[in-house]
C-alpha positions in Angstrom: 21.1 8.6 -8.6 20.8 11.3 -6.3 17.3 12.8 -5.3 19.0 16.1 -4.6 16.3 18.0 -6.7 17.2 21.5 -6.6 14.4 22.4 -4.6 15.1 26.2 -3.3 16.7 28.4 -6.0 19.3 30.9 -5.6 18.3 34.6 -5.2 19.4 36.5 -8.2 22.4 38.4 -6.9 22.1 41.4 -6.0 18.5 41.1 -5.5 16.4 42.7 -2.4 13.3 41.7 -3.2 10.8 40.7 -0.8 8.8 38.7 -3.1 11.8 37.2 -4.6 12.5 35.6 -1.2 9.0 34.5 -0.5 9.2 32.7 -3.9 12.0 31.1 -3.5 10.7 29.6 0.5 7.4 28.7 -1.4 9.6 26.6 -4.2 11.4 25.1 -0.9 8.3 24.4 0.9 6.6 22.6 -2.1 9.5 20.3 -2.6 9.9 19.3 0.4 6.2 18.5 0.7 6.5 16.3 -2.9 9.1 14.4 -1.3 7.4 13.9 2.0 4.4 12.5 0.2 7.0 10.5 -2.3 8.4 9.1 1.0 4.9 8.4 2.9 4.0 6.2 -0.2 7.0 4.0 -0.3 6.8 3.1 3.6 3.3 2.4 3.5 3.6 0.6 0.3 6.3 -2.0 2.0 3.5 -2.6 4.9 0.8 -2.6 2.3 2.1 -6.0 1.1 1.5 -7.6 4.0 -2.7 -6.3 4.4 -3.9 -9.7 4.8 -1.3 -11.2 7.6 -2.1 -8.1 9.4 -5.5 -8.5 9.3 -5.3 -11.7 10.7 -3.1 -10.5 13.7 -5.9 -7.9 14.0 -8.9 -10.6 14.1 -7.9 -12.7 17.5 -9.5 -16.3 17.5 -9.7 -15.9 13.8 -11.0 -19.3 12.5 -8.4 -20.4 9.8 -7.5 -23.0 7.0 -6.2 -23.2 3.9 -9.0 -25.2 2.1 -12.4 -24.5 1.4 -15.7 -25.8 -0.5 -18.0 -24.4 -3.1 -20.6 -25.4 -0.5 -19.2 -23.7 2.0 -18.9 -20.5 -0.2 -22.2 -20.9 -1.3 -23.7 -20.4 2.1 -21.4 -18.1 2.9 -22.4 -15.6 0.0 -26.2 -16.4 1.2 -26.0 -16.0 4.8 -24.3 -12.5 4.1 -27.2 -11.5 1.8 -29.3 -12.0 4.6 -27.8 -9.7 6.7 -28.4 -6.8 4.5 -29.9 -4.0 6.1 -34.1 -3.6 5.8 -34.7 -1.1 3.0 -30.8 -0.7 1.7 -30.2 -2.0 -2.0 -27.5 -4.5 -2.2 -24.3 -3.4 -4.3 -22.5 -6.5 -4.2 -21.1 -9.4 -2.0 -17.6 -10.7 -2.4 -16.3 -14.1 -0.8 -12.7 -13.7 -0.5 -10.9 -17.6 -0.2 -8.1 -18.7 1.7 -4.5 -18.3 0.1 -1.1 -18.9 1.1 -1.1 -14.9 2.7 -4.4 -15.1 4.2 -5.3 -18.9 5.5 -9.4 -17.7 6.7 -12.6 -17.6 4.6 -14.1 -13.8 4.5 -16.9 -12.3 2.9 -18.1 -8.9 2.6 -21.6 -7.3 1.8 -21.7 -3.9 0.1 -24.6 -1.8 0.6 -26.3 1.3 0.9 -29.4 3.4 1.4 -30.1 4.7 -1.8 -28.0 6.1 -4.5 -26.8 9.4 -3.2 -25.8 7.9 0.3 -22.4 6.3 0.8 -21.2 2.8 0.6 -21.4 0.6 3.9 -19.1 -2.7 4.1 -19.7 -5.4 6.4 -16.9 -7.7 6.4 -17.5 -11.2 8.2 -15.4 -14.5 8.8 -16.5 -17.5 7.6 -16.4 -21.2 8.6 -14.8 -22.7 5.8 -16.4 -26.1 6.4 -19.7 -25.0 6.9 -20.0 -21.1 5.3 -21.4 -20.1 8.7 -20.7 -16.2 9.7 -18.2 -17.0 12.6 -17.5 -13.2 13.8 -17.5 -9.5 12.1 -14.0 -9.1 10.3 -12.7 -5.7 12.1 -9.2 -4.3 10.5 -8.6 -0.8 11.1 -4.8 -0.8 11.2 -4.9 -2.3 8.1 -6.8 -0.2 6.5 -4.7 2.8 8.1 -1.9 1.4 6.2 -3.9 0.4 3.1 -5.6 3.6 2.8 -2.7 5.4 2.8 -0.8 4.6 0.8 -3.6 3.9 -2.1 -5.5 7.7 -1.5 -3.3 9.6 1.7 -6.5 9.2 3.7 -7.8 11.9 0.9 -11.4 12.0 -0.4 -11.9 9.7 -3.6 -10.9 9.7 -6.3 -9.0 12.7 -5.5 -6.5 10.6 -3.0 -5.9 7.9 -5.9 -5.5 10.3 -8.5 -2.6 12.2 -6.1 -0.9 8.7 -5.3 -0.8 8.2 -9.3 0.8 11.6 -10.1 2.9 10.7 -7.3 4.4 7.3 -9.2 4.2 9.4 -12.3 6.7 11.9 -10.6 8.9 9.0 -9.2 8.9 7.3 -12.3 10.3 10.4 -14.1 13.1 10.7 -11.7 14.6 7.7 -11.5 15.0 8.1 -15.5 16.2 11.5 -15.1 18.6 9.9 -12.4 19.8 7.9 -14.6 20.7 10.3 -17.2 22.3 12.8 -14.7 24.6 10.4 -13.0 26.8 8.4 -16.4 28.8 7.0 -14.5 26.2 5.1 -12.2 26.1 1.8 -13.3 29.9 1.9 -13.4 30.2 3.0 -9.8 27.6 0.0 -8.8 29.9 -1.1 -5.8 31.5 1.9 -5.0 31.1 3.2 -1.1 32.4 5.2 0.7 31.5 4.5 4.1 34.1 6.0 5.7 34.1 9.6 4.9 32.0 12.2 5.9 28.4 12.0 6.3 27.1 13.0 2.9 29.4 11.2 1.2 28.3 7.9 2.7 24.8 8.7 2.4 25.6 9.7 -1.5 27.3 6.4 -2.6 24.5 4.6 -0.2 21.7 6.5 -2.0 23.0 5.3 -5.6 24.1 2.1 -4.9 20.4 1.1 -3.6 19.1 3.1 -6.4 21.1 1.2 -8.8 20.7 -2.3 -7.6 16.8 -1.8 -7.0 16.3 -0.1 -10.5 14.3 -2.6 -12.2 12.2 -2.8 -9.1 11.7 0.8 -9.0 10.9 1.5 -12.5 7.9 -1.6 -12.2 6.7 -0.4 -9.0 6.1 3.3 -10.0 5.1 3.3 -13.7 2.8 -0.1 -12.0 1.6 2.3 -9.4 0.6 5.9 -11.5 -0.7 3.2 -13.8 -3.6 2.2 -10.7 -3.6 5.2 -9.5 -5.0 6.7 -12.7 -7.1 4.4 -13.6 -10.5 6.4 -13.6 -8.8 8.8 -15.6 -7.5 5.7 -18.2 -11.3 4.2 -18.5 -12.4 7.9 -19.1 -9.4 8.0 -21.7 -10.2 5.0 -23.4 -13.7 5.8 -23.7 -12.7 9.3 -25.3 -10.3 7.8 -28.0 -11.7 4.6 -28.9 -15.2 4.3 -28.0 -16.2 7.8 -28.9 -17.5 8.8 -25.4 -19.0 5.4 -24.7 -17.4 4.9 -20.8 -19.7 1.8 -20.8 -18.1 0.3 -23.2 -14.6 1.3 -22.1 -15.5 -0.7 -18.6 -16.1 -4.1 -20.7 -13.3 -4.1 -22.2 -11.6 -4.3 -18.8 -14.0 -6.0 -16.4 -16.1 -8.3 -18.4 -19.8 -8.3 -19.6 -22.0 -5.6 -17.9 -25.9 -5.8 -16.2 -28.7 -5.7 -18.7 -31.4 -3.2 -17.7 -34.9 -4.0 -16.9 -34.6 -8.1 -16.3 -36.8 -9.6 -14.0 -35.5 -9.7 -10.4 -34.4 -12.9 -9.0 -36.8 -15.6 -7.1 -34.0 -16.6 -5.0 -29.8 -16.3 -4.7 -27.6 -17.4 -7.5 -26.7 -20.4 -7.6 -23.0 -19.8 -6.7 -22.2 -23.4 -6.2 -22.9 -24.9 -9.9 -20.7 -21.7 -10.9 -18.0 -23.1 -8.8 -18.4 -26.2 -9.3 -18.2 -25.8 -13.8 -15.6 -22.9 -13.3 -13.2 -25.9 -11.4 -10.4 -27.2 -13.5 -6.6 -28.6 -13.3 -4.2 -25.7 -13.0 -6.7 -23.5 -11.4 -7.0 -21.9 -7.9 -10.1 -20.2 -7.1 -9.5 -16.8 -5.8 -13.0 -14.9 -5.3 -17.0 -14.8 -5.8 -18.5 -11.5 -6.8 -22.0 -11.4 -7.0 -23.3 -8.0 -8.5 -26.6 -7.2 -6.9 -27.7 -10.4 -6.9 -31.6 -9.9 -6.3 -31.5 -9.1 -10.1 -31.3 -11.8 -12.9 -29.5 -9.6 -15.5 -26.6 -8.7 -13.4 -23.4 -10.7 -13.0 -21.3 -13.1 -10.8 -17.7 -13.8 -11.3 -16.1 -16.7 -10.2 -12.2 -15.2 -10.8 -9.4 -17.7 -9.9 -5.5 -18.3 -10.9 -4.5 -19.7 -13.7 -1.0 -21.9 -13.1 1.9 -20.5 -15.3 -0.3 -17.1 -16.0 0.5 -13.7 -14.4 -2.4 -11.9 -13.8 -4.3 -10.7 -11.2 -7.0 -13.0 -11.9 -8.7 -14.9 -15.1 -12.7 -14.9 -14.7 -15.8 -17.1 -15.7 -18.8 -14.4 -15.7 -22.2 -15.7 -15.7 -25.7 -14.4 -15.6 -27.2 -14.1 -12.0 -29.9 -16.4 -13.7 -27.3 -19.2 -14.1 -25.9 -18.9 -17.9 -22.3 -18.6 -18.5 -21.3 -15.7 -20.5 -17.6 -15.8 -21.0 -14.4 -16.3 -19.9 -12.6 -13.1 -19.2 -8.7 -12.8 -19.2 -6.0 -15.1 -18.0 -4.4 -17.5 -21.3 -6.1 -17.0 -24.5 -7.0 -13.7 -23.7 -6.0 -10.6 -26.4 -2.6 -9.2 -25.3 -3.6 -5.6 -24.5 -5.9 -7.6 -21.1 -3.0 -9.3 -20.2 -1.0 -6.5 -19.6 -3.7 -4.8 -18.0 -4.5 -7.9 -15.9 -0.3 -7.8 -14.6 -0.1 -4.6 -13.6 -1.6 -5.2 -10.0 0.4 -8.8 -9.1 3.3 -6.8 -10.6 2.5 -3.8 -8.0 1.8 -5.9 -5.2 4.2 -8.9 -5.5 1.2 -11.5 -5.5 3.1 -14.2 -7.5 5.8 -16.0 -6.3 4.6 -16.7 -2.9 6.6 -15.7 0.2 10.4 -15.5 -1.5 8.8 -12.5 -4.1 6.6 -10.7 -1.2 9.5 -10.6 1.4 11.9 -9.3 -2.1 9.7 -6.5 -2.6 9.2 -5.7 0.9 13.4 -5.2 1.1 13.0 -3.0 -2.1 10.1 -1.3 -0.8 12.2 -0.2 2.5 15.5 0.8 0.1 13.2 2.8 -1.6 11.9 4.3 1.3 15.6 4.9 2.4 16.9 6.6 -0.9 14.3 9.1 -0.5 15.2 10.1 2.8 18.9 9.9 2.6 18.4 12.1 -0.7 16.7 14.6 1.5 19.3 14.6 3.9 22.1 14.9 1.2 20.6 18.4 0.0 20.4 19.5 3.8 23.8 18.7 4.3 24.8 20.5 0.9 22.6 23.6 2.0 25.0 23.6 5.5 28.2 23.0 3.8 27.6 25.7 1.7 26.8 28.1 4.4 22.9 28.1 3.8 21.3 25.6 6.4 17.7 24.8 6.6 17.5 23.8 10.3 13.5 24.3 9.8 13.1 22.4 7.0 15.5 19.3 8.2 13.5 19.7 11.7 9.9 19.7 9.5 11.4 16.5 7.6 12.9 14.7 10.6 9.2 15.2 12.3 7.5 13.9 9.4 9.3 10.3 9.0 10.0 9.9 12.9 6.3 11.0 13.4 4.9 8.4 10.8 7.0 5.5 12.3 5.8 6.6 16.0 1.8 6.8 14.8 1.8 3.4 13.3 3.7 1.9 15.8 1.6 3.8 18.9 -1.9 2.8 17.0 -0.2 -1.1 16.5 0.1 -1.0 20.5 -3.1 -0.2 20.8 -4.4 -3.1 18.5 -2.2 -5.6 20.2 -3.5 -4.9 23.5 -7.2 -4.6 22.3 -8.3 -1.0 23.0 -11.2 -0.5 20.6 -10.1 3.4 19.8 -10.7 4.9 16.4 -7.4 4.5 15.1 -6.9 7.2 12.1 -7.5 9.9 14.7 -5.1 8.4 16.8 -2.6 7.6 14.1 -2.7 11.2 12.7 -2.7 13.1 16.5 0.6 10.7 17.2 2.2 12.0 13.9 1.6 15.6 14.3 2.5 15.5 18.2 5.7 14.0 16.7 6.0 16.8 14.1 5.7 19.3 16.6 7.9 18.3 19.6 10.7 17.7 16.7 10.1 20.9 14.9 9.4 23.0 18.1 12.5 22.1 20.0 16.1 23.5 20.1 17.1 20.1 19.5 16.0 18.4 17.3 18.6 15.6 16.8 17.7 14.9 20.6 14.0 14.9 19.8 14.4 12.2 17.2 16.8 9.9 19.2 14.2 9.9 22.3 11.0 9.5 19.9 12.9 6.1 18.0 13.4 4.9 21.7 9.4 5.4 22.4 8.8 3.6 18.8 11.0 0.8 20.4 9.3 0.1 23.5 5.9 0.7 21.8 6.8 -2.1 19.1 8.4 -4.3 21.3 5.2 -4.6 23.7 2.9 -4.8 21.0 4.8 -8.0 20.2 4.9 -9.5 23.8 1.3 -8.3 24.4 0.3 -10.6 21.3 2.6 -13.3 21.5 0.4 -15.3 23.6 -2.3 -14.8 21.0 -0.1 -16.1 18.6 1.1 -19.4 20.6 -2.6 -20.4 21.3 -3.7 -20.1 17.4 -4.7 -22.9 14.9 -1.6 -24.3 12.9 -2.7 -22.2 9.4 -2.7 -18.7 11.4 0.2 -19.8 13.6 3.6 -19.0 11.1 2.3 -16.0 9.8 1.4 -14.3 13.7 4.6 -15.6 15.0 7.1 -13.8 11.9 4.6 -10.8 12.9 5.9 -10.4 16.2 9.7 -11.0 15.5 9.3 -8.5 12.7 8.0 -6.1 15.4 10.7 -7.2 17.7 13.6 -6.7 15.0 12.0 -3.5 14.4 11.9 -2.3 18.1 15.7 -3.6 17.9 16.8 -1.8 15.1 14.8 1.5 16.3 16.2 1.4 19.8 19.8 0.8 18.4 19.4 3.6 16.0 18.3 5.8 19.0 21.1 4.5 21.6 24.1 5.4 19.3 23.7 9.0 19.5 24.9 12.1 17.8 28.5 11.5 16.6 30.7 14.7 16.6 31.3 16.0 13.3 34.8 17.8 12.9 33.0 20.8 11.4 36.7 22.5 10.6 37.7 19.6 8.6 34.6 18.9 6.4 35.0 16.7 3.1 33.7 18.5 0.2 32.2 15.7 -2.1 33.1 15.3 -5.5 30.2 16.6 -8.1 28.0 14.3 -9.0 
């Protein structure tokens, strides 16, 4: 299922034209810009799975454990309510409990200064024993990854809505893969490792495209699904409550605030909702109180439900105290349940360990096919005597230089130089861009920059190994596989750089069959 989308067209022959030409570099250029973007997803989607363990390796001394109390919640909730800022109005404040990915207590208070300002978030670590605000939860590598692969570091919505059209586009060609290549399924274990160089990426590109497919098709129709999702509530409101986006919203999240009740004389009382919303088969995920100085907004208790996918099943109640409903989760109509799968399907959230570290794998092969597609039509452009050393060079620069900014801004975390890291993360990418695209070789350029991405991952692990050894127990496992996953990656980038640059027999290159 090759990727080679025609993305240059042929100049009519016999054609001069000036305009013709710059038409056909401005079809080239956009292409290869879709499938950079197509390709920047996919790699920071496979890191985007792990948001929570790398927050932890981010947050030294982080105090963790895998259990927790409603009391300890409680005052956790309260104590962050305190800290809002004099004269700001409260949004909302969200206790986040431990899980099997993410074995610390956090809470986070949403604020701002009046309607028109932006959102401020304050995320703390709690003391799962006591609810006490232990230290300010700082995680800007994770967010690095996180926001880009969710918005591209765009403005919102505008990012989101881009990364949806994105899994739209993906999602069409992998079926118009399918279609274009009958004999695919067929040729499942066919490789041909052997011959030349676009022949073994070729058979490599479809067999991973083949034995991923399932994965691919639910992780891109999942993902323009989120992506969209302003767009769908707006949708929804248009065709079946004639305008009435309010309404649209309860269907999906639940009862709403009722206007003009009387504000509250004191916090929710978040531990009686903990308390009633406890039950066998049920593990309690997170607390949302919506501005909880007023009486006629809600708080969500949201938890799993054993044997139930779905991101989460919800007990809403009145900030006042009354229960209102549950919402989602087993007995729940079947057009919320699908809704409710679409972001554990996404994310791999179910399954544990065994499903997170599968879709990682799948994540990366998908991350490969659309690389090794790109470098399949660069080859074909050079065997047929039209090369695009530019473009290949631009390409090259873009994956090395996103590998060598999150590796260079990983470093920096690991040996705990407070730097703003997006700037940093970017400047490293388009330094890499540049001294790749710039140079007469550029083959050279990306052999010498995997080699820099080696040592920078391989001392990022050493420099927080020690970090890891002196942890609690909970936080211990997860640090550890951290910093050998850094390590096998500084392995495999350093390999990948010491090989070097095989000759090619350029007189005696292997046409491959059409596809």
């Amino acid at each position: 299922m090759t990727s080679e989308t025609n993305i240059e067209s042929t100049e009519p022959e016999g054609s001069n034209s000036g305009f013709v030409r710059r038409m056909i570099d401005s079809h080239s250029v956009l292409g290869l810009a879709f499938a950079a973007l197509i390709y920047i997803v996919s790699l920071s989607g496979a890191l985007t799975l792990f948001v929570p363990e790398i927050s932890l390796w981010e947050n030294r001394n982080t105090v963790t454990s895998y259990e927790t109390t409603p009391a300890a919640i409680a005052t956790a909730m309260e104590n962050a309510e305190a800290e809002l800022q004099p004269g700001n109005e409260i949004l909302n404040i969200i206790a986040y409990a431990p899980d099997e990915f993410k074995p610390y207590l956090t809470v986070r208070l949403n604020e701002r200064k009046d309607q028109k300002s932006d959102l401020i978030s304050t995320d703390w670590v709690a003391d799962p024993e006591t609810g006490a605000l232990v230290s300010e939860a700082q995680s800007p590598y994770a967010h690095v990854i996180e926001d880009l692969h969710t918005m591209l570091h765009l403005p919102r919505p505008w990012g989101r809505y881009l990364v949806g059209l994105l899994g739209v586009v993906m999602f069409t060609l992998i079926l118009s893969g399918i279609f274009a290549h009958p004999t695919i399924f067929r040729d499942a274990f066919k490789l041909r490792l052997k011959r030349n160089a676009r022949i073994a990426w070729t058979d490599v590109h479809n067999r991973l495209s083949v034995w991923g497919l399932p994965f691919h098709l639910v992780i891109t129709f999942t993902g323009a699904f989120l992506g969209v999702a302003g767009i769908t509530v707006a949708a929804l409101a248009m065709l079946v409550y004639e305008g009435d986006q309010e309404a649209a919203i309860q269907v999906i999240q639940g009862p709403q605030a009722i206007e003009g009740a009387p504000p509250m004389r004191s916090s929710p009382d978040y531990r009686s909702m903990l308390e009633n919303s406890q039950g066998e088969g049920r593990t309690f995920s997170l607390l949302i109180a919506n501005n909880p100085k007023d009486s006629g907004n809600t708080t969500t208790v949201a938890y799993y439900e054993e044997g139930i996918l779905s991101m989460r099943t919800s007990d809403i109640y009145r900030n006042s105290g009354a229960f209102l409903e549950k919402f989602g989760g087993s007995g729940s109509p079947a057009g919320a349940r699908a809704f409710g799968m679409v972001q554990p399907l996404h994310y791999g959230t179910f399954g544990g360990y065994p499903i997170k570290i599968l879709y990682f794998v799948l994540s990366l092969a998908l991350t490969y096919i659309t690389s090794t597609g790109m470098m399949i039509w660069f080859k074909r452009k050079k065997q047929q005597g039209q090369p695009k050393p530019k473009s290949e060079a631009a390409w090259r620069g873009m994956t090395t230089g996103l590998s060598l900014g999150l590796a260079g801004t990983a470093l920096l975390v690991a040996a705990n130089i407070a730097v703003p890291l997006e700037p940093v993360f970017f400047g490293l990418w388009g330094l890499s861009i540049a001294a790749i695209f710039f140079t007469k070789t550029p083959g050279k350029a990306v052999r010498l920059q995997y080699l820099l991405i080696a040592v920078m991952l391989a001392l990022a692990a050493l420099l927080h190994f020690p970090i890891a050894l002196s942890s609690g127990a909970a936080a211990q496992g997860i640090l550890i596989a951290i910093n050998m996953s850094l390590l096998a990656g500084a392995l495999a980038f350093a390999w990948i750089g010491l090989r070097g640059k095989k000759p090619e027999a350029s007189s005696q290159v292997e046409m491959a069959p059409a596809e």
